[in-house]
C-alpha positions in Angstrom: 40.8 -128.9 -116.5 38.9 -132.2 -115.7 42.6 -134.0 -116.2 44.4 -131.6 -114.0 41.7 -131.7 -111.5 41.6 -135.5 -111.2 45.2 -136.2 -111.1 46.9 -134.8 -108.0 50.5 -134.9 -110.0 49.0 -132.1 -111.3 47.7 -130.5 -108.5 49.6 -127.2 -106.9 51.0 -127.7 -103.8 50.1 -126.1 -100.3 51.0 -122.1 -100.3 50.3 -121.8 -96.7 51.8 -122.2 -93.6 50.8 -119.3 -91.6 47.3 -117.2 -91.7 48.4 -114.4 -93.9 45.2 -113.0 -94.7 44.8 -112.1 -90.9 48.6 -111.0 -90.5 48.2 -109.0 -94.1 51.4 -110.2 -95.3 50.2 -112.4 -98.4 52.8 -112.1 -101.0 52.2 -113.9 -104.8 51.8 -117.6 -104.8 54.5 -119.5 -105.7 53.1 -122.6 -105.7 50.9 -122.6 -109.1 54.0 -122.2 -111.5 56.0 -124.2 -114.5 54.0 -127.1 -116.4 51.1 -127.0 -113.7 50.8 -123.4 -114.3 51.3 -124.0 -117.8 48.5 -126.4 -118.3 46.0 -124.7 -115.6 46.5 -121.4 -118.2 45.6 -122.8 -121.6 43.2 -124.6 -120.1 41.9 -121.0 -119.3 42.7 -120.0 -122.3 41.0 -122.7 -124.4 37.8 -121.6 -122.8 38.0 -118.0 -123.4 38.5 -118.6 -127.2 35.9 -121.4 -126.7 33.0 -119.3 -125.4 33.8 -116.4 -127.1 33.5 -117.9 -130.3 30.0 -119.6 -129.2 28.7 -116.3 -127.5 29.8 -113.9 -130.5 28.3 -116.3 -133.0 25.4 -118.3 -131.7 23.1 -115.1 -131.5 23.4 -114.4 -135.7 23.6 -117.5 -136.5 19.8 -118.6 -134.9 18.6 -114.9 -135.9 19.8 -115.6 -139.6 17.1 -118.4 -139.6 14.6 -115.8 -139.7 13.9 -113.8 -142.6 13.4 -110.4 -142.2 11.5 -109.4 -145.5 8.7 -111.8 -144.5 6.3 -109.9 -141.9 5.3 -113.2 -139.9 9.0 -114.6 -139.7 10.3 -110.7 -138.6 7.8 -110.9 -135.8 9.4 -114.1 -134.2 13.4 -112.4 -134.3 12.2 -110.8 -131.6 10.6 -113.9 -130.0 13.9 -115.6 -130.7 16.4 -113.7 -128.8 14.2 -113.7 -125.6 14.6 -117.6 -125.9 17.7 -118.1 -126.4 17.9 -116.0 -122.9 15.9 -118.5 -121.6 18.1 -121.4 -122.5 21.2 -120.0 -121.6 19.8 -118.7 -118.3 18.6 -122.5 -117.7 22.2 -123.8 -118.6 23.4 -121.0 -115.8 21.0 -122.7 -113.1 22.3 -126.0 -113.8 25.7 -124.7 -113.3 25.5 -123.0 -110.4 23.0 -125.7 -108.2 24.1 -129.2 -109.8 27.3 -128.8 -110.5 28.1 -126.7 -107.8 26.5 -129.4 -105.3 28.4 -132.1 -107.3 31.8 -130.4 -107.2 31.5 -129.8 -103.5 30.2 -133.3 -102.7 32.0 -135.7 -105.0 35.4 -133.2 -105.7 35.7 -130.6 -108.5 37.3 -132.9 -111.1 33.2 -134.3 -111.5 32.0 -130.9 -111.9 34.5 -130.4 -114.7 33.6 -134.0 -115.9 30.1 -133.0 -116.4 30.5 -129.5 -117.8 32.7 -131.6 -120.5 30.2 -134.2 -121.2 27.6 -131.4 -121.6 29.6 -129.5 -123.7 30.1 -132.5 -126.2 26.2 -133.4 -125.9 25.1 -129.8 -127.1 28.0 -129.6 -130.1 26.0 -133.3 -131.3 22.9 -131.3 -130.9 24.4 -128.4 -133.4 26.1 -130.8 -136.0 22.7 -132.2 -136.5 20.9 -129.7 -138.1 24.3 -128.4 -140.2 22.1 -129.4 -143.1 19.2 -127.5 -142.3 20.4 -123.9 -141.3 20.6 -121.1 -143.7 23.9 -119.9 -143.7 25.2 -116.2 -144.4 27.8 -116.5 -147.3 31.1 -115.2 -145.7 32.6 -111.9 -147.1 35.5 -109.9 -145.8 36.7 -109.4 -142.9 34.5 -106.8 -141.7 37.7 -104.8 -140.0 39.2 -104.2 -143.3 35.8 -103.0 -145.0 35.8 -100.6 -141.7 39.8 -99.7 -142.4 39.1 -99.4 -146.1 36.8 -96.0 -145.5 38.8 -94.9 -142.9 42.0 -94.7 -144.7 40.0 -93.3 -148.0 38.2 -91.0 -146.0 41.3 -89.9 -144.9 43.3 -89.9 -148.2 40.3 -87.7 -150.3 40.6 -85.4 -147.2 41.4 -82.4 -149.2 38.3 -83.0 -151.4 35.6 -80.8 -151.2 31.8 -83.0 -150.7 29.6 -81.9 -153.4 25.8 -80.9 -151.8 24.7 -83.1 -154.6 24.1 -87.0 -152.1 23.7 -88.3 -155.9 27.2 -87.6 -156.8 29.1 -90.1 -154.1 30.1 -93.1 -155.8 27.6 -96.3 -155.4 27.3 -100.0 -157.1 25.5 -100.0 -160.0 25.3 -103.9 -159.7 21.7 -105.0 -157.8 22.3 -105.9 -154.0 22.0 -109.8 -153.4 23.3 -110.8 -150.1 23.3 -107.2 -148.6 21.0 -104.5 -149.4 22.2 -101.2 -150.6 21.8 -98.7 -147.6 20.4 -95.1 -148.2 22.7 -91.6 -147.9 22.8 -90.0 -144.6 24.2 -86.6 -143.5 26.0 -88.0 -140.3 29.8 -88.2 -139.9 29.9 -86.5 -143.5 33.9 -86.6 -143.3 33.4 -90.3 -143.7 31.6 -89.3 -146.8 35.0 -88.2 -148.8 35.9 -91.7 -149.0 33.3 -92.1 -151.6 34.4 -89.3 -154.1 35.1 -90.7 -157.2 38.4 -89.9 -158.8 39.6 -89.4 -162.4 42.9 -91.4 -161.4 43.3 -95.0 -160.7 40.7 -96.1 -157.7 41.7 -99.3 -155.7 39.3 -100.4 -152.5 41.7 -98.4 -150.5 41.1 -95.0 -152.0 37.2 -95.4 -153.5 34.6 -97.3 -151.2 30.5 -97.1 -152.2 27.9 -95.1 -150.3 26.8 -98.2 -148.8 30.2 -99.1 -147.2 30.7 -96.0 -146.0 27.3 -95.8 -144.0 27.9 -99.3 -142.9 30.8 -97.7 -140.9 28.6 -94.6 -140.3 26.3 -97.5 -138.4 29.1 -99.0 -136.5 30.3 -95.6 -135.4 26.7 -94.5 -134.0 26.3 -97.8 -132.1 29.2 -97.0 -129.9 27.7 -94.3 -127.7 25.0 -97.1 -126.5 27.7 -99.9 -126.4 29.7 -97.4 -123.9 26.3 -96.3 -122.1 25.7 -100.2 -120.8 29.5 -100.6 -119.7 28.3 -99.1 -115.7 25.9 -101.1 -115.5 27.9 -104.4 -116.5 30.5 -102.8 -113.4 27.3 -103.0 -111.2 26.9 -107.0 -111.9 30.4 -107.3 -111.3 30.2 -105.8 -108.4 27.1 -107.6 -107.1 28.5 -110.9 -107.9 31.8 -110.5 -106.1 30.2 -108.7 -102.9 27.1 -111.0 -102.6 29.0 -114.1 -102.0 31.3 -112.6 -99.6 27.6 -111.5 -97.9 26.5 -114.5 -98.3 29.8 -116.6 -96.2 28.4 -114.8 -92.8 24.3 -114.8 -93.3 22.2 -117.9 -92.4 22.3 -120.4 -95.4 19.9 -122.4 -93.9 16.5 -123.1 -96.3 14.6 -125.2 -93.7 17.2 -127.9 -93.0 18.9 -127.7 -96.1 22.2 -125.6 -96.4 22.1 -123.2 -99.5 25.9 -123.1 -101.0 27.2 -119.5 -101.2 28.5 -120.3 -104.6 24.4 -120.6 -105.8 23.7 -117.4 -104.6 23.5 -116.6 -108.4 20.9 -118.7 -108.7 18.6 -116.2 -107.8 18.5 -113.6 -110.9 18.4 -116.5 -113.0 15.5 -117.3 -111.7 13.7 -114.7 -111.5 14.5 -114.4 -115.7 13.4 -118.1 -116.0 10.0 -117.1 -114.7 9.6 -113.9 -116.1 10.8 -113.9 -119.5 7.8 -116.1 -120.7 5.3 -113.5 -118.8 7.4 -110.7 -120.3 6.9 -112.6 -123.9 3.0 -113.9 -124.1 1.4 -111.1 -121.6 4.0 -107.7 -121.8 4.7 -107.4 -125.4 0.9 -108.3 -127.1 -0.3 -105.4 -124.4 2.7 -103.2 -126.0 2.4 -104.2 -129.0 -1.1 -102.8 -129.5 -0.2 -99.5 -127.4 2.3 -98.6 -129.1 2.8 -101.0 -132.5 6.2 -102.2 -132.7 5.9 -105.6 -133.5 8.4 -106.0 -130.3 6.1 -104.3 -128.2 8.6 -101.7 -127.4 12.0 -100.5 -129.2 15.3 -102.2 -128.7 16.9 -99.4 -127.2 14.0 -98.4 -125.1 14.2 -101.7 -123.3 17.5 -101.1 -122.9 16.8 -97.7 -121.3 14.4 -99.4 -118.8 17.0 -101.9 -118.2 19.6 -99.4 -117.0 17.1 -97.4 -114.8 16.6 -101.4 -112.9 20.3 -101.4 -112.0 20.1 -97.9 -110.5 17.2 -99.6 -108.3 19.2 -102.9 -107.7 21.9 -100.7 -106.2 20.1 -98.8 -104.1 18.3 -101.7 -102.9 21.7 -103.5 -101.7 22.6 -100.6 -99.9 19.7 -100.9 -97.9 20.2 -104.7 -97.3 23.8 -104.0 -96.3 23.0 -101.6 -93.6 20.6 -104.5 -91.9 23.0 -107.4 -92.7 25.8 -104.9 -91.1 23.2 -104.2 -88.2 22.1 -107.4 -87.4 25.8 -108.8 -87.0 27.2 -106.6 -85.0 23.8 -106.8 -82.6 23.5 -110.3 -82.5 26.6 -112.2 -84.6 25.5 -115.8 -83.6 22.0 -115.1 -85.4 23.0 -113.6 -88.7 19.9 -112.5 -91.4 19.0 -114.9 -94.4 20.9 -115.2 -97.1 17.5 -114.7 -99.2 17.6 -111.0 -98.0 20.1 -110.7 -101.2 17.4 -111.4 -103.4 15.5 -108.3 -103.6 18.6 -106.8 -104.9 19.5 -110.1 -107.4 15.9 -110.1 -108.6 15.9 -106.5 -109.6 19.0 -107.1 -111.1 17.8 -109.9 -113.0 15.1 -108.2 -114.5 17.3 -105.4 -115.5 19.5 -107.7 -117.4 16.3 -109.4 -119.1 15.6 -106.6 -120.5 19.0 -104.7 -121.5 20.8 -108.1 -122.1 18.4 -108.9 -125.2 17.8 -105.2 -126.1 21.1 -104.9 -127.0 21.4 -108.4 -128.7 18.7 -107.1 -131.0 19.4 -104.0 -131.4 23.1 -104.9 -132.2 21.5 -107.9 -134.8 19.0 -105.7 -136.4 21.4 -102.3 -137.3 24.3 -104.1 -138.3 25.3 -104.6 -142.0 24.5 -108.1 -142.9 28.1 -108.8 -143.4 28.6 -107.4 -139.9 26.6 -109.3 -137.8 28.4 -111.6 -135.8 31.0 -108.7 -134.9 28.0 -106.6 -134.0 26.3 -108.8 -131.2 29.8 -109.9 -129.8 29.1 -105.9 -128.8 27.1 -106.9 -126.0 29.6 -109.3 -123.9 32.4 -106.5 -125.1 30.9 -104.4 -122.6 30.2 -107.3 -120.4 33.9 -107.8 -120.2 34.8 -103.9 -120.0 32.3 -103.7 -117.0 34.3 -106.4 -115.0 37.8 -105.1 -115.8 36.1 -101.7 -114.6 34.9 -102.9 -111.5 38.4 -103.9 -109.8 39.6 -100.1 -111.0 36.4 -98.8 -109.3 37.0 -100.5 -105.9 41.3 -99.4 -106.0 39.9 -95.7 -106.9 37.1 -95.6 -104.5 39.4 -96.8 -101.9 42.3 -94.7 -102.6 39.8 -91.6 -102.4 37.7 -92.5 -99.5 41.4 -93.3 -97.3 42.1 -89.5 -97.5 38.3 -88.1 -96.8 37.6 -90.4 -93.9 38.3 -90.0 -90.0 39.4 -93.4 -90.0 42.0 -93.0 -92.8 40.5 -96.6 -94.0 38.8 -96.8 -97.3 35.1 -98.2 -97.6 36.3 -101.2 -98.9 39.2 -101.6 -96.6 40.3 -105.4 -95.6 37.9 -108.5 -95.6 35.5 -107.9 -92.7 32.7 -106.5 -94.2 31.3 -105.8 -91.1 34.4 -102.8 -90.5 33.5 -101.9 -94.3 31.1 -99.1 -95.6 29.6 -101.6 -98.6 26.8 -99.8 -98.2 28.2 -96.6 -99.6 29.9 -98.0 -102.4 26.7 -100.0 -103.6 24.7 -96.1 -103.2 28.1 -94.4 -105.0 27.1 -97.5 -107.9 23.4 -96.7 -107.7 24.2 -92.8 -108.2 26.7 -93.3 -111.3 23.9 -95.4 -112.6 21.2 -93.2 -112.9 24.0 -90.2 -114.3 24.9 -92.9 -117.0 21.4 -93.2 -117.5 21.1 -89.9 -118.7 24.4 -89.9 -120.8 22.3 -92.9 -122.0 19.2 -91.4 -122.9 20.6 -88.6 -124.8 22.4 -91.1 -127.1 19.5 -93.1 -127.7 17.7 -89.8 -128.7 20.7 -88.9 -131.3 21.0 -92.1 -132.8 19.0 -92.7 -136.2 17.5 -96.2 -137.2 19.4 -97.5 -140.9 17.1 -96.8 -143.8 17.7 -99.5 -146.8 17.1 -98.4 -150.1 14.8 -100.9 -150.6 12.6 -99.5 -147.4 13.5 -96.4 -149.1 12.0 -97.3 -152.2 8.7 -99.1 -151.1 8.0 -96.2 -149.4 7.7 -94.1 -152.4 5.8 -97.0 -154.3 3.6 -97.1 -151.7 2.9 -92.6 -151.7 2.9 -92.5 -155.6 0.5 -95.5 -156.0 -2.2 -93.7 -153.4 -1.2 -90.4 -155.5 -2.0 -91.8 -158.8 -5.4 -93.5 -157.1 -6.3 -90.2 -155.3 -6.0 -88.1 -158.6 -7.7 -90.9 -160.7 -10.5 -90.8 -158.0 -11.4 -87.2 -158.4 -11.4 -87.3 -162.1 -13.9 -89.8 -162.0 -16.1 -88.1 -159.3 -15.7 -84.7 -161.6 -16.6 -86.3 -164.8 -20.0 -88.4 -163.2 -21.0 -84.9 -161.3 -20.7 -83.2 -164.6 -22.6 -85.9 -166.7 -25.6 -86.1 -163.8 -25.8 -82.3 -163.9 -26.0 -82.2 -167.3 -28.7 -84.9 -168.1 -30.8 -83.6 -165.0 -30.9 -79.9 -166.5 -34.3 -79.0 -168.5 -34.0 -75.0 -168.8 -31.1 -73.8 -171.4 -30.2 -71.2 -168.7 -29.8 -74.0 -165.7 -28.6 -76.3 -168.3 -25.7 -73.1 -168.5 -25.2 -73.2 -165.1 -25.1 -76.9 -164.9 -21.9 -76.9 -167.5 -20.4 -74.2 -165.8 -20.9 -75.7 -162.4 -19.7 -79.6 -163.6 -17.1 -77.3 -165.6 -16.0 -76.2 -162.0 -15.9 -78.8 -160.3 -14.0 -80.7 -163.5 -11.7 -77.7 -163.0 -11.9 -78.3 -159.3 -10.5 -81.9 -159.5 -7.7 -81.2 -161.8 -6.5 -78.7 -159.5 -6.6 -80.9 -156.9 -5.1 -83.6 -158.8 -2.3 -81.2 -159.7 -2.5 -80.4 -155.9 -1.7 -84.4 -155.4 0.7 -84.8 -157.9 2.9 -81.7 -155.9 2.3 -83.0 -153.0 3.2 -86.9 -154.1 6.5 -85.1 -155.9 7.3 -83.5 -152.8 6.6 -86.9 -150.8 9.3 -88.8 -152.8 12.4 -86.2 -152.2 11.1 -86.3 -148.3 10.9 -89.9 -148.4 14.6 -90.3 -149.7 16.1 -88.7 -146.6 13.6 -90.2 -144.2 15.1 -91.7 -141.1 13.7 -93.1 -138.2 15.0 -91.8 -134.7 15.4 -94.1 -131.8 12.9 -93.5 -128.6 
């Protein structure tokens, strides 16, 4: 792109000789086509495949430098994610204040220039520390492990599931890499793909308990991936319309001129400066409220983040109306441009918080061999809510042309002062807060994995305080039994004594046996023990 933009060879030619926008007879351009076209496309192209790979990876790969088992390095995944926020956030306000001034000032081939040499700087950055990172051991693909249960799942259709959890085929070798994950009763269809068979087994027809929940996990994750797809539309939305606000309000910032194209600037930073408040004053408070070493749970930030966007919507509305107002009053003395950021800085501390909610939430549920798949989740939905956005704005305008006097849709033509943006950005906020509730009822349904080796050090830690509790009141019985007995002079107390330190001797086996149900009892609870989001 910085070639193509610096050599005018290159450069499309001029598609316009009248004003077709005003006469509404602009037809495709047929001046970006052949080699240019060609080499303008992968250049597109090449950056897609670029940043996907760097924005599905990049969160796993600094989140597998923490290890979960240890308590003190568990506590900082959290920190991490809000971080790496942070820096990519601060890479957006470069992009969008230098290298938008530069491209404007100096021509776009500089901006392109930059972005090139930055990109260069920060892969040196990464290669240096290739020595030093722990690195996940790659398995297989993790969509043939999820095709593998499906298609034994559905050939063992026709078998019955036994009641028995014990009976579904599992590993007997020890988990390394990947702990073993524990039975659970949801999607039990999926189950049948774990019935052993007398006949020959292959990986296509016999998969272990542990695969098959690993799909179980994927499958529950999708009702919250879905439930943040609206409010992806919403920044898609806000984008596009805020900068064609932002073309007729007053740019001015003193005597400087503001660039439209930096409008964006303004969510970013608002994240800039409240992500470290969020991190050193938000989560201690909610951490000892509620406990969670992240102060509150993945998907409840996500949940608050949702309910922001709602807000951010409304709140454009309402600027609309007085941008809409105010130029058709007075048109030489437009509002400020800095009216759009009540609306951006909502919306930026809605993303803050559903943004890396998701990231960890995504990182933390996943199977370990599923990880990188599992955070690419979050800009899944990022790119679902954009491609939704341009089907919202067709619909909305196909429907509001038949149900308005003016047979003109709210989003009819460029003038946004003939428009009804205002109602669109209120039809957003409403769909919002109904996907809000399709949101919380998900995040109520889903269940929290449970490793066997949580599993297990749960019931290590119930039978040791069982075996302590029941050694405890043996010893109490015996010593009261021994004092009551030395302490008794008359033969008839001295009766009364043994009988009464024979009681209470009985007394504490009883309630030792009491424990020893109860402990029992603990460990078949404990087994099926799940924890349920919100």
């Amino acid at each position: 792109m910085t070639v193509q933009a610096n050599l005018k060879s290159l450069h499309p030619s001029n598609c316009r000789t009248t004003n077709c926008v005003e006469l509404g007879n602009c037809k495709r351009s047929s001046c970006l086509e052949g080699s240019i076209a060609f080499m303008f496309y992968v250049s597109l192209c090449l950056l897609a495949l670029g940043s996907g790979g760097v924005r599905g990876s990049l969160p796993s790969l600094g989140a597998d430098q923490f290890d979960s088992n240890d308590p003190k390095e568990a506590k900082l995944l959290g920190r991490y994610f809000n971080w790496l926020l942070l820096s990519t956030t601060s890479g957006s306000i470069i992009g969008v204040t230098v290298i938008v001034k530069i491209s404007l000032t100096y021509g776009w081939w500089w901006g392109f220039f930059l972005s090139t040499l930055l990109c260069f700087i920060g892969f040196s950055v990464l290669s240096l520390g290739a020595s030093f990172y722990r690195l996940q051991i790659p398995g297989d693909s993790p969509i043939i492990q999820v095709l593998r249960v499906l298609v034994a799942a559905f050939r063992n259709r026709k078998l019955s599931l036994s009641e028995n959890a014990d009976e579904l085929y599992e590993s007997k070798e020890e988990a390394t890499l990947a702990p073993k994950l524990s039975h659970t009763n949801q999607f039990s269809w999926l189950d049948k793909a774990a019935i052993y068979r007398a006949e020959g087994t292959t990986p296509w027809t016999l998969c272990t308990v542990t695969q098959v929940e690993e799909v179980k996990i994927l499958t529950r994750m999708m009702p919250i991936l879905f439930s943040t797809i609206i409010m992806n539309t919403c920044l898609a939305q806000l984008q596009t319309f805020s900068l064609a606000q932002g073309n007729i309000m007053d740019l001015r910032l003193g005597s400087y001129k503001f660039p439209a194209a930096s409008i964006p600037v303004i969510p970013l930073l608002f994240i800039s400066i409240l992500l470290p408040f969020y991190e050193f004053i938000f989560v201690p408070f909610a951490r000892k409220i509620s406990g969670h070493p992240s102060g509150i749970t993945q998907l409840q930030r996500v949940g608050v983040g949702l309910v922001l966007s709602a807000v951010s919507m409304a709140v454009a509305g309402l600027v609309e109306v007085k941008r809409r107002n105010q130029s058709l009053l007075d048109p030489k003395n437009p509002i400020s441009l800095f009216w759009l950021s009540f609306q951006y800085g909502i919306f930026g501390i809605a993303d803050m918080f559903t943004f890396v909610g998701l990231l960890e939430f995504f990182y933390r549920e996943a199977p370990v061999g599923m990880r990188s798949l599992s955070t690419s989740f979050t800009y899944i939905s990022l790119s679902f809510g954009y491609y939704l956005s341009s089907v919202f704005v067709d619909i909305i305008n196909s429907v509001t042309e038949k149900i308005t006097p003016s047979k003109l849709g709210w989003l009819h033509g460029l003038d946004l002062n003939k428009n009804n943006l205002n109602l669109f950005y209120w039809f957003l906020a409403i769909l919002s807060c109904i996907n809000f509730l399709n949101y919380l009822y998900w995040a109520t349904w889903y269940k929290y994995k449970v490793e066997e080796t949580d599993a297990k050090a749960a019931i290590d830690v119930d039978s040791s305080k069982g075996q302590d509790d029941v050694g405890k009141l043996k010893v109490e019985a015996q010593e009261e039994f021994a004092k009551t007995k030395n302490e008794s002079q008359d033969p008839r107390t001295t009766s009364e004594a043994e009988k009464d330190g024979s009681s209470h001797t009985n007394g504490g086996q009883e309630d030792a046996s009491k424990l020893k149900n109860e402990e029992r009892d603990g460990l078949e609870t404990t087994k099926e023990a799940t924890s349920v989001g919100l």
